[in-house]
Each structure stands twice: as structure tokens, then as C-alpha cells.
N, C-alpha and C positions, 0 to 999 in steps of 0.2 A: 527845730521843733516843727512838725507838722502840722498842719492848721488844719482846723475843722470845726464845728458848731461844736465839741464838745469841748475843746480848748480853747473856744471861742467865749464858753459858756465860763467856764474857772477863771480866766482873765478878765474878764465883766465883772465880773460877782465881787472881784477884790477893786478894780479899777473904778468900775461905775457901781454909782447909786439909784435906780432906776426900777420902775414895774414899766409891766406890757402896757401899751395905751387900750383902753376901753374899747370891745369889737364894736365895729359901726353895721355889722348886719347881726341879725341873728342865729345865725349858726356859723361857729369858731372849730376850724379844725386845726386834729392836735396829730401830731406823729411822734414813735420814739421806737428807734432801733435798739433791742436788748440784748447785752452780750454780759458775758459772765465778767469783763473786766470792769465794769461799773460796780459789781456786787462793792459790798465795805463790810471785812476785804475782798479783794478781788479771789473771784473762784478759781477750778482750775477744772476748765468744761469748755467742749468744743461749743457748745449749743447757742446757737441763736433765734432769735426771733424778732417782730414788729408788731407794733401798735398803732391802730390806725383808728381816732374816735374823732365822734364832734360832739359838741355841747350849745345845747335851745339856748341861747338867751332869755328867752319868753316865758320858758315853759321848766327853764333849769333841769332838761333832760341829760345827762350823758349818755351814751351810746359810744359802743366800741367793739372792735373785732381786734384780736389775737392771732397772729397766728406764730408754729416754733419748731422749731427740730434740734437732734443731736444732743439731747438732752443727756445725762447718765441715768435716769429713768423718769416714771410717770411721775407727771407734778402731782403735788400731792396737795397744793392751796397755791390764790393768787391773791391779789390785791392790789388797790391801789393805796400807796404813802403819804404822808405829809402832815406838816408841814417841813420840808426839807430841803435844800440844796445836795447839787451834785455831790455825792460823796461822803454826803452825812444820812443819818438813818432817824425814823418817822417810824411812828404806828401805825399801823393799815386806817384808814377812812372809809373805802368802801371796799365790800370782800365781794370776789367773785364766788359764784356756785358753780357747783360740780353741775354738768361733769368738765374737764378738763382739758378735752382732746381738742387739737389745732384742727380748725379752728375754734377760736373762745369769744362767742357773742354774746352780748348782754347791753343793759341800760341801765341806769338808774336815776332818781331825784336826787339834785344837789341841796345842800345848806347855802344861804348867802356866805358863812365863812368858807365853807367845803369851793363854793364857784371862786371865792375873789384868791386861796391859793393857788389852784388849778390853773386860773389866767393869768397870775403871776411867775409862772412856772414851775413852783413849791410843791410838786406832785412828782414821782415816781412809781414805776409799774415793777412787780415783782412775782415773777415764777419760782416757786419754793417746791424741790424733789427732799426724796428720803435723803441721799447725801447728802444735800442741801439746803436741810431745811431751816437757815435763815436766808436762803436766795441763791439761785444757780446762774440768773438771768436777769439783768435791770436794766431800767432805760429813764431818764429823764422826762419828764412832759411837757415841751414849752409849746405853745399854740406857735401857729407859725405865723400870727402876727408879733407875736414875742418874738421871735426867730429874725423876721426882718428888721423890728424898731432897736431889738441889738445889735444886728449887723451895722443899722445907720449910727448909731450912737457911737460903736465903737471906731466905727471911721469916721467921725465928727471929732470925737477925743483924741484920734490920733495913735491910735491902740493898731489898725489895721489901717492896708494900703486903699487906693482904689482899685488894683486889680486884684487885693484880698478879696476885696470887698464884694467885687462880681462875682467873684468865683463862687464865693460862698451861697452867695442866691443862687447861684444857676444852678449850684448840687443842693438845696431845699426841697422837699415834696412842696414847698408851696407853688417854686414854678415848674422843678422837673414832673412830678405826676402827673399834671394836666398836661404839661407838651408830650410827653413818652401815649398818655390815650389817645392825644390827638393822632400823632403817628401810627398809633395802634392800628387804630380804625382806618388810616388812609390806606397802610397798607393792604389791609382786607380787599379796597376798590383794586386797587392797582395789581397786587396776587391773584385773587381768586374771579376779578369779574376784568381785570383788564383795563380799568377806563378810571377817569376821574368822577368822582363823589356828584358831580353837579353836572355829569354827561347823560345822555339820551339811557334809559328812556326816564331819567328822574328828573333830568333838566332843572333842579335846584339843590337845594342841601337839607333837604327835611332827612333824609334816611341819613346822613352823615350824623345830621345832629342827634335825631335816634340813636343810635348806636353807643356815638359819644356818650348820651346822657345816663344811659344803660350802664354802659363799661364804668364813669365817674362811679355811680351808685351803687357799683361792685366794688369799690376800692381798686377799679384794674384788675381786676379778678375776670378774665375773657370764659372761662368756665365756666361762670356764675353768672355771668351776663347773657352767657347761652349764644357769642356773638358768632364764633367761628363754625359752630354747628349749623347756624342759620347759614351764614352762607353758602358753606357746600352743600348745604340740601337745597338751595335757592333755584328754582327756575334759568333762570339767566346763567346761572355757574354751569348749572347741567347741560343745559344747551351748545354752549361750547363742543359739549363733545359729541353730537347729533342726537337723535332719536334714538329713546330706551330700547 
């Protein structure tokens, strides 16, 4: 059997008894990769896609961006689920608004019951087309402090190894997103300008941290962070090649 957070998730769910522990900051981010074999039943559809949102503790905001392809046509509604587990089916909680097109940004006010699902993991995302109109495309929502306190539990229980165990973190958006930006952006110095983030004429890391904090607030999205356009049009890039 192949291991992964989503068979990591079904073998929990029977093995352990357990919620997420309580976020200790205020903003809980959540990821879920949607593919048509989570649908119940599973579809029969190339299409995939990601979710990528956080949630205010404060302010009980959700926020989230969508994005999806390969679809067999135009979605025709979204949603989010619950209260449900992997594999079982939920009434929508909150509905997305048209229009529809990848990407799909929005927000909303949660309920205290609507939050305490969500960070329990009891949410699901759901892209529904004409073929498919009870779902083409589904994904799980566990925050990825969920994600970690199951990984430890279930190598506490004895359920996984401790080289499960690693594995399973190191392939999480919780630490691979941040280290693949970080890399992003090093490379930018190293490709386009030649030199190290904290070399002459910056001689620290403010523009590194720039950048980074850009790209995080894009979801890694270099397009939308506008990162790699700044740099080829940068001074310093162009100079390389002499005088205009």
C-alpha cells in the first residue's frame, strides 16, 4: 500500500480518536489537492486541482483561492462540505459565487460550529460540472496543523515508522511550500543577478525577505507576485549586458 496523508487520513480516522490541537496563532492554513478519485463514487475525470486558504482566528475569516484544469467542462457550482470524513458525503456550508474560472478567490464569515469542523478536518471542497453534477473533483481540508498532530500520533500509536513519519512531513505544504519559495527566490539571485541575496550592493537580506514575503502572499504564485518580471527589468540584471 502506498502511504500518503490521504491513507494516512483513513487509517487514523479508524485507528485513532483524536481532533487538531487548537491553533496557537491566528491565522491556520489549510491545503487540499482535488482529484476526481476522492469524489463518492469516485469520477471518472482527468481534472485536477488545489486549494489553498487560511482562516482568522480572530476575525473567523476564511479566505481561499482555487485553482483547476482538465475538467470535462465548465464548473457549474462549488462548495465547501461538512460535516464529513474522507469518503463520506456533507451538505455544502458555505457556497462559492460565480463566476467560476481558475482561479476561484473568495472569503467568508465562519460559525463557531462551521470553525470548530474545519479545524477538525470535517470539511471538504467540491467542484461540481454538468457531467458531474454531484462532484468531478474533491479534496479533504485538514489544516496542516492537523496534518502534523496526525502524523505524530500516528507514529506515537505505532500506526507509522519514523521514516514514514519524515517522509510524510517533508512532502506537507506545511514545510515543502515554504522551502520550494525559499528556493524560488534564491534562485532569482543566483539566475538572473549572479550573486548571493545578502551580497553587494544589498549587503543584507531585506530584498531576499521582500520577495519571499511577496511570493508566500501569492501562494507561490511568481506571476502574481510580479517576482520574475521585476527582476529582468531590474537595473543590475540589465547591466550585465552593458549599456542600452
Amino acid at each position: 500500500m502506498k502511504l500518503s496523508i490521504g491513507t494516512l487520513t483513513a487509517v487514523a480516522a479508524v485507528s485513532l480518536a483524536f481532533l487538531a490541537a487548537p491553533a496557537l496563532a491566528d491565522q491556520v492554513a489549510y491545503h487540499a489537492d482535488l482529484t476526481a478519485a476522492q469524489e463518492t463514487p469516485p469520477a471518472d475525470s482527468a481534472g485536477t486541482g488545489s486549494l489553498d486558504a487560511s482562516y482568522d482566528t480572530s476575525t473567523k475569516m476564511l479566505s481561499w483561492t482555487v485553482t483547476y484544469s482538465g475538467l470535462t467542462g465548465d464548473v457549474t457550482a462549488a462548495h465547501f462540505h461538512g460535516p464529513a470524513a474522507m469518503g463520506a458525503k456533507a451538505p455544502p456550508v458555505v457556497p462559492i459565487e460565480a463566476p467560476f474560472t481558475s482561479p476561484i478567490k473568495g472569503s467568508a464569515t465562519l460559525t463557531d460550529a462551521q470553525a470548530s469542523d474545519l479545524q477538525a478536518g470535517m470539511w471538504y471542497f467540491n467542484l461540481h460540472t454538468a457531467k458531474y453534477p454531484d462532484g468531478e473533483i474533491r479534496g479533504q481540508v485538514p489544516s496542516n496543523a492537523f496534518v502534523i498532530g496526525m502524523i505524530t500520533q500516528s507514529l506515537d500509536a505505532g500506526i507509522i515508522t519514523r521514516a514514514q513519519a519524515l517522509r510524510l512531513v517533508a512532502e506537507t505544504d506545511y514545510f515543502n511550500q515554504p522551502e520550494v519559495n525559499r528556493m524560488f527566490v534564491l534562485m532569482e539571485y543566483f539566475g538572473y543577478l549572479r550573486r548571493n541575496p545578502d551580497d553587494a550592493p544589498d549587503n543584507n537580506l531585506d530584498g531576499f525577505n521582500y520577495w519571499l514575503n511577496k511570493l508566500n502572499a501569492a501562494n507561490g504564485n511568481y506571476i502574481e507576485s510580479e517576482m520574475v518580471k521585476a527582476f529582468i527589468q531590474s537595473t543590475e540584471y540589465r547591466a550585465r549586458f552593458g549599456p542600452p
